[in-house]
N, C-alpha and C positions, 0 to 999 in steps of 0.2 A: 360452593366456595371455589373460586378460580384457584387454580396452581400456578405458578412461575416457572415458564422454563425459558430460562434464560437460551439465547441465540448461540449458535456452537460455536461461531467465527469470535464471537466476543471472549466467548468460555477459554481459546486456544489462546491470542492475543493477550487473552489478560494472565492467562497460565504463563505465557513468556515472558512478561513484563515483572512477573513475580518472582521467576527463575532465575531472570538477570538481576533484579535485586538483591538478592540472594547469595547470589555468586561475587555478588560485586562488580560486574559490568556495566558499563554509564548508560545510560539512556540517551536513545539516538533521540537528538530534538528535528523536530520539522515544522518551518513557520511558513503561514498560509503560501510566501511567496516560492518557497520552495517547492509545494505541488502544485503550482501553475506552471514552473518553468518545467517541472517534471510532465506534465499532462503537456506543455508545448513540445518538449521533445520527442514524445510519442507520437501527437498527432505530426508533425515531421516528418517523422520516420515515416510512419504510415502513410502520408502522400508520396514522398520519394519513392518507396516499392509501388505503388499503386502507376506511378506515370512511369518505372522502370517496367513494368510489363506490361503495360501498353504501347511501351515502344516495341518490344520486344515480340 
């Protein structure tokens, strides 16, 4: 018989999500467009350093 072991990243996320419930803290909401523009201002940054030392 197979066991469950739930994934640790899930186990910790969901522990906080349950904490701030809890405590009565809002839940941060995030809509898809909000991590696009997030992952575009990463990959951003990350060209900028990249063509700043290669100037350098």
């Amino acid at each position: 018989m197979a066991r469950f072991h739930p994934r640790s990243d899930f186990v910790q996320v969901r522990a906080e999500m349950r904490s701030n419930e809890l405590t009565g803290k809002p839940m941060p909401r995030t809509s898809p467009s909000d991590i696009r523009n997030a992952n575009a201002r990463r990959e951003i940054e990350r060209r900028r350093l990249e063509r700043e030392s290669r100037e350098q």
